[in-house]
N, C-alpha and C positions, 0 to 999 in steps of 0.2 A: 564628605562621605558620598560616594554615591551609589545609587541603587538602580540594578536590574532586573528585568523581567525577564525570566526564562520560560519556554514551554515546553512542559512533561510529555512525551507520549508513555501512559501505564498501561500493562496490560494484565490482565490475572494479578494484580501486584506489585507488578516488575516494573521499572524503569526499563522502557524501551530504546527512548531517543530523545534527548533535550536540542528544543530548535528556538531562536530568536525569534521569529514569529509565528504569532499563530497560523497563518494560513500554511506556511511548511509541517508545523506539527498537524495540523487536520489532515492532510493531501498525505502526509506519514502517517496517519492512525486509518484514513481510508484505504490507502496498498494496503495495510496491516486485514484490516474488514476482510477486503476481496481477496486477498491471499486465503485467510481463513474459510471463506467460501468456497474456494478452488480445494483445499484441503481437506474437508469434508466432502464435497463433489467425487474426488475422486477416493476416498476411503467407503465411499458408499457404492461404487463402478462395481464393485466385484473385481478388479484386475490384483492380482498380486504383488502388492506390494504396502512394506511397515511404514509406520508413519511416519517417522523422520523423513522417509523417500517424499512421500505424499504433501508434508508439510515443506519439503524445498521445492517441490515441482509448484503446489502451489504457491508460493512464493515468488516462484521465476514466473508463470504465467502472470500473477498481477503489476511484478516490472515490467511485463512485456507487453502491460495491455493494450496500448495501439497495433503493434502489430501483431496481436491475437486479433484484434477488431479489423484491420486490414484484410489478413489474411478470412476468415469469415464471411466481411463484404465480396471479395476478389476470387477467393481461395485460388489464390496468388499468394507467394512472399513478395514483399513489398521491395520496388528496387533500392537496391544497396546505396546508390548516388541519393536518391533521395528522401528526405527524411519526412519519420511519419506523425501527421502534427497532433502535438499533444491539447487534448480537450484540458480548456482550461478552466471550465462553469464546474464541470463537476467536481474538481478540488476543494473548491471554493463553499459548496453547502456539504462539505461533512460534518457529522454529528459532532457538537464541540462537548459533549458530555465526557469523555473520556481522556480529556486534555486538561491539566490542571495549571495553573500559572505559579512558579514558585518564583520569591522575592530572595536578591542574596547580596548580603549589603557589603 
């Protein structure tokens, strides 16, 4: 028999993403954080627009977040030949509270 370890990302509930390790699930549930902050960021703008909108805008800025940090440092877009390097510390200490380990034999 053997047995594996999977890792949950939950969120309100939900099964969001099962990853083989944990540091993909954390660096998964951190985009998830910073999406959620981009989301609330801008429902709170005043700009017009419903959440679902809000909640994929945020979501696309927190995939995007080197080159939202690029363009920021630069306010430049970052050239297209070359790529923008992904911090790699901070995947690393996300909160592992909301990551469970499930066993499935």
């Amino acid at each position: 028999m053997a047995v594996e370890t999977k890792f949950v990302v939950v969120r309100k509930g939900e099964e969001k993403m099962t990853f083989a390790s944990k540091k993909e699930a954390d660096a998964y549930d951190k985009l998830l954080d910073m999406a959620d902050a981009f989301t609330d960021w801008l429902l709170q703008s005043g700009m017009q627009m419903d959440e679902t909108q809000a909640e994929n805008l945020g979501l696309y800025l927190a995939e995007q977040k080197e080159t939202v940090q690029h363009i920021l440092r630069t306010s430049k877009l970052p050239d297209l030949n070359t790529p923008v390097a992904a911090d790699k510390t901070e995947s690393d200490a996300a909160d592992s509270k909301k990551i469970k380990a499930v066993k499935a034999a």
